[in-house]
TIPA-894180 format. One line per field, with one value per residue (C-alpha): residue in one letter; residue number from 0; x, y, z. Coordinates in pm, whole numbers, padded with zeros to 5 digits. Layout:
<recs>
residu	c(a_...)
num	c(NUM_...)
px	c(X_...)
py	c(Y_...)
pz	c(Z_...)
</recs>
This chain:
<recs>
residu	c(x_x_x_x_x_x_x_x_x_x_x_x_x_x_x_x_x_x_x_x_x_x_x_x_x_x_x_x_x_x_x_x_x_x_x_x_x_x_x_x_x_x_x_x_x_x_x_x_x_x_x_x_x_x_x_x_x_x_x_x_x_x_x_x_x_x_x_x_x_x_x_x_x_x_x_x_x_x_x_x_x_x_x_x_x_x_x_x_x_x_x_x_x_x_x_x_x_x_x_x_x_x_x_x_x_x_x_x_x_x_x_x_x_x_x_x_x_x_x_x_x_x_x_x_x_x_x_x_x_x_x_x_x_x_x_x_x_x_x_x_x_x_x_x_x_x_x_x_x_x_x_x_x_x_x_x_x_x_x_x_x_x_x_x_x_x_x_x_x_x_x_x_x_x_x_x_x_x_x_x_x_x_x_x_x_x_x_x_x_x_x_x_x_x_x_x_x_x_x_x_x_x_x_x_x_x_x_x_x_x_x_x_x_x_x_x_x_x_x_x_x_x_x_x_x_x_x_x_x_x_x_x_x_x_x_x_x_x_x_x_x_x_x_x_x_x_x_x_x_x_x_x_x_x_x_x_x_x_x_x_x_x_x_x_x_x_x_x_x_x_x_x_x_x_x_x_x_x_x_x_x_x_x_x_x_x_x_x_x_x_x_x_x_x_x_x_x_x_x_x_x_x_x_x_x_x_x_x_x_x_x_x_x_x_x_x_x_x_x_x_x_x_x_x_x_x_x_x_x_x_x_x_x_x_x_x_x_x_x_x_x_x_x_x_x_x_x_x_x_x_x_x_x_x_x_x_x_x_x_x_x_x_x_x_x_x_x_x_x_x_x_x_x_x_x_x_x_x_x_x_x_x_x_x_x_x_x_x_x_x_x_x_x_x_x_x_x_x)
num	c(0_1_2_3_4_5_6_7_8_9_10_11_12_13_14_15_16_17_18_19_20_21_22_23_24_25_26_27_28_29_30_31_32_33_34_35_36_37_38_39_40_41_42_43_44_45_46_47_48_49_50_51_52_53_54_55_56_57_58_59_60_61_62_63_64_65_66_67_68_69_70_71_72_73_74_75_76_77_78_79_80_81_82_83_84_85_86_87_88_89_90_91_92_93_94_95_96_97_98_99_100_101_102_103_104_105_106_107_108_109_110_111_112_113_114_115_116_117_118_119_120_121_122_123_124_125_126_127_128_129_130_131_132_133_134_135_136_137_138_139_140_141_142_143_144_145_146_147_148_149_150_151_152_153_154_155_156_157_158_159_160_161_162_163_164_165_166_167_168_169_170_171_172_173_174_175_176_177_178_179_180_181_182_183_184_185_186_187_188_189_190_191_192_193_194_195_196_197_198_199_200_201_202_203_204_205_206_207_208_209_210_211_212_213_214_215_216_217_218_219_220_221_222_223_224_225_226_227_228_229_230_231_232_233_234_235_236_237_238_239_240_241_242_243_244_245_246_247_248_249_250_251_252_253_254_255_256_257_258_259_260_261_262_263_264_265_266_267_268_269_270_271_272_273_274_275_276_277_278_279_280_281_282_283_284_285_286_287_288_289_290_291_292_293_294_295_296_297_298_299_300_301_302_303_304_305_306_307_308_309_310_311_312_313_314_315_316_317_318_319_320_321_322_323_324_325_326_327_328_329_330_331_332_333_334_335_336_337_338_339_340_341_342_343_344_345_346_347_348_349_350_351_352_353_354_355_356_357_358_359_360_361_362_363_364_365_366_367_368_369_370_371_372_373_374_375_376_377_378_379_380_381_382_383_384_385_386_387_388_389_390_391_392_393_394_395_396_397)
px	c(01910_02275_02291_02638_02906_03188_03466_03353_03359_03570_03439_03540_03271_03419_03156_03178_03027_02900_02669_02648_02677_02359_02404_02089_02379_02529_02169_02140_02526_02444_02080_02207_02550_02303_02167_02476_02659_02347_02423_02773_02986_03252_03182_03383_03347_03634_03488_03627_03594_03450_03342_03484_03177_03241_03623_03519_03296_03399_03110_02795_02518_02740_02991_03369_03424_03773_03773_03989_04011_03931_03812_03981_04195_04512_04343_04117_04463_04615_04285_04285_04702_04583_04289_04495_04732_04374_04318_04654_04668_04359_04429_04413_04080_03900_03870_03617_03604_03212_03212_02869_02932_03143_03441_03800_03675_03609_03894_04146_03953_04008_04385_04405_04224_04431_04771_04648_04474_04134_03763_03646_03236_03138_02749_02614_02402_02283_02162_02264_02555_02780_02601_02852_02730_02702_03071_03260_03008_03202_03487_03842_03569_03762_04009_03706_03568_03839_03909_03509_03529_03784_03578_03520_03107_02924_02575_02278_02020_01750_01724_01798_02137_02180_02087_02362_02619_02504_02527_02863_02982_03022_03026_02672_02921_03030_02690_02438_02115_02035_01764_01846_01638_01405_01457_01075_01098_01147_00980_00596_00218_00082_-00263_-00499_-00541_-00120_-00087_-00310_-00092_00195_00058_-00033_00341_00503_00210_00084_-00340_-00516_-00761_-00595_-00452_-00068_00151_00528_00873_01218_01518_01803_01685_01903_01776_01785_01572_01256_01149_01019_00834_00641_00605_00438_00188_00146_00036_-00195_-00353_-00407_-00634_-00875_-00848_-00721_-00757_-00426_-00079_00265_00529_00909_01187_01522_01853_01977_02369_02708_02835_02642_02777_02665_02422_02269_02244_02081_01809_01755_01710_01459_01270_01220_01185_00860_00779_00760_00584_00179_00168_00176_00130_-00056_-00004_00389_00504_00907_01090_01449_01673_01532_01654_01325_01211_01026_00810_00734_00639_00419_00199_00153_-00079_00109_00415_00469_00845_00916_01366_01467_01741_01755_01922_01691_01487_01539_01203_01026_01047_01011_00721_00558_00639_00474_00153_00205_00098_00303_00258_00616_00735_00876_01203_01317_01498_01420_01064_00994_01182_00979_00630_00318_00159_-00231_-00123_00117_00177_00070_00350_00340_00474_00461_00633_00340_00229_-00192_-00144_00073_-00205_-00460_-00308_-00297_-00607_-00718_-00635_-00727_-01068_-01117_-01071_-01122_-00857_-00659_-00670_-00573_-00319_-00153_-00233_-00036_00241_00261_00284_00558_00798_00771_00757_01076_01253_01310_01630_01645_01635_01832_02131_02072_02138_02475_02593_02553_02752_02991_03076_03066_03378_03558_03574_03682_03991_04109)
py	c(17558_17492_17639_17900_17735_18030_17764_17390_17145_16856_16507_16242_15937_15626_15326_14920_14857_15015_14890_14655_14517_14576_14823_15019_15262_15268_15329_15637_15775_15831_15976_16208_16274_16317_16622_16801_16768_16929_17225_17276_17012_16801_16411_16091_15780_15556_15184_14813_14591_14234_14029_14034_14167_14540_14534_14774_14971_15279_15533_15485_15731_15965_15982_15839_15542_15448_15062_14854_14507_14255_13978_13716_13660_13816_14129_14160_14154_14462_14643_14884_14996_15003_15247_15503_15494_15565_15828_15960_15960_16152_16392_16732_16612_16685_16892_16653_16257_16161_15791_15569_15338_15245_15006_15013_15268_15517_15434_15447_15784_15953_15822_15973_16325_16357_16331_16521_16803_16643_16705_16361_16284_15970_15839_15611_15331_15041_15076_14812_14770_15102_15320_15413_15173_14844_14965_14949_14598_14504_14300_14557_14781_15004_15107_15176_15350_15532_15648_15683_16000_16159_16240_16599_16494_16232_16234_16030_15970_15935_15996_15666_15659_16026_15907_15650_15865_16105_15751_15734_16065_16202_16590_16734_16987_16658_16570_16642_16480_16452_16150_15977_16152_16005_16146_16258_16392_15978_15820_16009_15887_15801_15810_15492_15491_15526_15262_14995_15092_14951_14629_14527_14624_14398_14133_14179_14096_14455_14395_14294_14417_14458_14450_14506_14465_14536_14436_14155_13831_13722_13554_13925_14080_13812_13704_13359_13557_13734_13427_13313_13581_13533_13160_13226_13480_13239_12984_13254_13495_13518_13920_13968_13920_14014_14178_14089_14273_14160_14027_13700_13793_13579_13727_13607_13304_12931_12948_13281_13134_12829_13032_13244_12919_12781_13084_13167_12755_12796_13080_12917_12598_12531_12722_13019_12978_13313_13476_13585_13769_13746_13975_13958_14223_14601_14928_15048_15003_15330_15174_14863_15070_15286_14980_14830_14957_14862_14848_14554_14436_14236_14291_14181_14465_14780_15126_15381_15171_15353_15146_15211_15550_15528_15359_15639_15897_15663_15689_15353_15260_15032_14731_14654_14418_14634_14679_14893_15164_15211_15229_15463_15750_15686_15582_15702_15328_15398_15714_15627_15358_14970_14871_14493_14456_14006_13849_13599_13558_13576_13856_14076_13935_14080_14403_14359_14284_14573_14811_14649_14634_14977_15233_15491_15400_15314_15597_15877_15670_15695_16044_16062_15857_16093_16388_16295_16210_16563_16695_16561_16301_16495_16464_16845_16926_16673_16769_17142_17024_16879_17151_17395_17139_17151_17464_17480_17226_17359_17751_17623_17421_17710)
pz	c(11232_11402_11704_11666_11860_11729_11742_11665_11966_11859_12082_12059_12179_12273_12299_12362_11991_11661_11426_11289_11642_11808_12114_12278_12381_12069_11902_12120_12128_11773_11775_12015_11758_11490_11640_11794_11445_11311_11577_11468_11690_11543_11623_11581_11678_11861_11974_12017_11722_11861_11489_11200_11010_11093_10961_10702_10823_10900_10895_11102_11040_10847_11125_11088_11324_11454_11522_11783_11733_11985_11797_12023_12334_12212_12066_12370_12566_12360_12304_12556_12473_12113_12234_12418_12122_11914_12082_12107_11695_11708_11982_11784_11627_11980_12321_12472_12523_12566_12688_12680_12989_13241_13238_13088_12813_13061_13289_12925_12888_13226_13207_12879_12966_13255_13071_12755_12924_12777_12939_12970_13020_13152_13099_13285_13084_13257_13690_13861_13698_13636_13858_14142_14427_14200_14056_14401_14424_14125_13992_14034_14128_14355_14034_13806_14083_14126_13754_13717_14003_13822_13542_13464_13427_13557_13339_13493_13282_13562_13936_14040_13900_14004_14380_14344_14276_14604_14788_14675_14817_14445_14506_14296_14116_13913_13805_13570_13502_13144_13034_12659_12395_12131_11741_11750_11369_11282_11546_11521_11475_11146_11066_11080_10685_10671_10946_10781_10455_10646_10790_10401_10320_10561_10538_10863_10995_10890_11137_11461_11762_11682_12005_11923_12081_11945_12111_12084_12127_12492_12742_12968_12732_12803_12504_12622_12866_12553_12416_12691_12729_12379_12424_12697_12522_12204_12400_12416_12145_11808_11781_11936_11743_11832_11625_11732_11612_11652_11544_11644_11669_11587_11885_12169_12397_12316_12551_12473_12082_12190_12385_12085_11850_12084_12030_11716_11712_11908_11714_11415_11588_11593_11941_11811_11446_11379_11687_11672_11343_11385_11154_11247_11230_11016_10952_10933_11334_11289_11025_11229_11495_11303_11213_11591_11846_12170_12293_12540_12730_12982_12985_13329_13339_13127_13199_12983_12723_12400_12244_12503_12469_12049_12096_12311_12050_11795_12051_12138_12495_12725_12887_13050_13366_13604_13665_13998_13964_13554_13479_13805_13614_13297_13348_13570_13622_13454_13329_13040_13066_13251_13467_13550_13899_13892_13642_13545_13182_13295_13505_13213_12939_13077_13126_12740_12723_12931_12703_12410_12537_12673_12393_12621_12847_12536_12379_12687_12801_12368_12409_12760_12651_12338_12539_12802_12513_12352_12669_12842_12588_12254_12163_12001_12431_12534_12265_12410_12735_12622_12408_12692_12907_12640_12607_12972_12974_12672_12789_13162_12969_12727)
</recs>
């Protein structure tokens, strides 16, 4: 049931890409859309335009999308003129700008709110790199610093970027702390008769240990490390399979396409012929998911893992290479979850192997995982937390 808002909340949510362009940020700027619109606010999106592919798109997820183009150098050069003017065009269609990340989106949105009389909220997506310390580290970094503090909210979505904005002299009246949410009616457990249903669907071993990751496949998200495990784990078992799920986008750099070729290359080589089930790019993660029994990741830089945390409200438990600053705010190492503090492939497959081999421990750490989703990373609370901030931001303005 919408929550009553009285007077709709216009927003406005500017991000750096829109499907069909594959964005974690994105991905979550609309799960979390999805469920204010069903409690009465008013959303559109307003995003750069980078390929060619999404010229026509212009609804996402039942939501109208504004698009900038900067397919090349000269449109890159005008985009972020062409954006203010966006926004200016659509200025009576909302009270609030809600930007996902940090860079000249926000800084065009702050510019903007202050000359329009506009709230502007600035999230922070990815630690180490638009938290406020690595910002003033940064390229121009004292201008987006600069625009960044004149936001009218500064949302962390876990303690370490929160502590980096205290570190940065932010005042704590200019912050909230609000994690990313999980859409826990899509991503849930199946049963073991429905989940066997689904490996015969997509053609998948019945009777083996399914381990599963979803995410672009770069070179920072560390697939060949996966692979790796993967191999070792083949010279001495053949009960173990991975499931990667990914696209391998027209967008990325020469060098970032070449890594991707050489893996699914491998993947479809005798090494691991039978051991690595590579579906490309689905609209149906949730499914996927549903059929796997662990979740395993090994991204050298993330800011709050949106699988990681669909996995866990599948019941999946995680195996993940640790990454400081990220995992710390979402995992109790042997609780929920197996964080891998040394980035070698024997030492991360047999933390696989540890909980493949101990239902017990399997099974309380899928019920513990499980639990700290619903608990803390539902996005029905999360999108509660931002309508109050909301209407905090709108009534202060009138």
């Amino acid at each position: 049931m919408a929550a009553d808002t009285k007077e709709s909340i216009g927003v406005c949510m500017l991000t750096f890409s829109m499907p069909p362009e594959h964005s974690g940020a994105a991905k979550q700027a609309i799960t979390l859309a999805s469920k204010l619109a069903e409690k009465g606010v008013k959303i559109f999106f307003l995003t750069p335009r980078s390929t060619k592919f999404s010229r026509s798109i212009n609804h996402v997820a039942g939501f109208r999308v504004v698009r900038v183009n900067k397919e090349n150098v000269f449109w890159k050069a005008l985009a972020p003129i062409r954006l203010f003017i966006a926004l200016f065009f659509e200025r009576n269609n909302f009270s609030l700008i809600h930007v996902h990340g940090v860079g000249y989106l926000s800084n065009i949105a702050v510019l903007f709110g202050a000359i329009f009389r506009k709230k502007v909220i600035i999230k922070m997506t990815m630690f180490s790199e638009d938290d406020p310390v690595s910002i003033k580290k940064s390229r121009n970094g004292w201008i987006n610093f600069f625009f960044f503090s004149k936001a009218s909210k500064i949302i962390s979505i876990t303690n370490s970027f929160y502590d980096s904005c205290l570190s940065a002299k932010l005042p704590r009246s200019k912050l909230s702390l609000i994690p990313n949410g999980v859409d826990t009616d899509k991503y849930k457990a199946v049963s073991g008769e429905e989940k066997y249903a689904l490996r015969e669907k997509f053609n998948l071993p019945v009777n083996k240990t399914i381990l599963v990751y979803a995410g672009i496949i770069r070179p920072e998200k560390g697939i060949d490390f996966l692979l790796d495990a993967m191999a070792y784990l083949g010279e001495s078992r053949q009960d173990i399979v991975l499931l990667l799920i990914g696209p391998v986008e027209t967008w990325l750099s020469e060098n970032e396409r070449n890594f991707a070729d050489k893996q699914v290359q491998r993947i479809l080589g005798d090494e691991l012929k039978e051991l690595v089930y590579f579906v490309g790019k689905v609209d149906n993660v949730q499914e996927y998911f549903q059929s796997a029994d662990l979740f395993i990741s090994a991204s050298h830089r993330e800011g709050f893992p949106n699988v990681l945390l669909e996995a866990m409200a599948i019941g999946l438990p995680p195996v993940v290479i640790d990454i400081p600053e990220v995992h710390v705010n979402i995992l109790l190492d042997g609780v929920d979850g197996l964080v891998v503090k040394e980035r070698i492939a024997k030492i991360f497959a047999t933390s696989i192997e540890r909980l493949v081999d101990d239902k017990g421990f399997y099974c309380a750490m899928s019920t513990s995982a499980f639990n700290k989703v619903i608990s803390k990373f539902s996005v029905n609370n999360i999108a509660n937390d931002y309508l109050i901030l909301y209407k905090e931001l709108t009534e202060n303005n009138r």
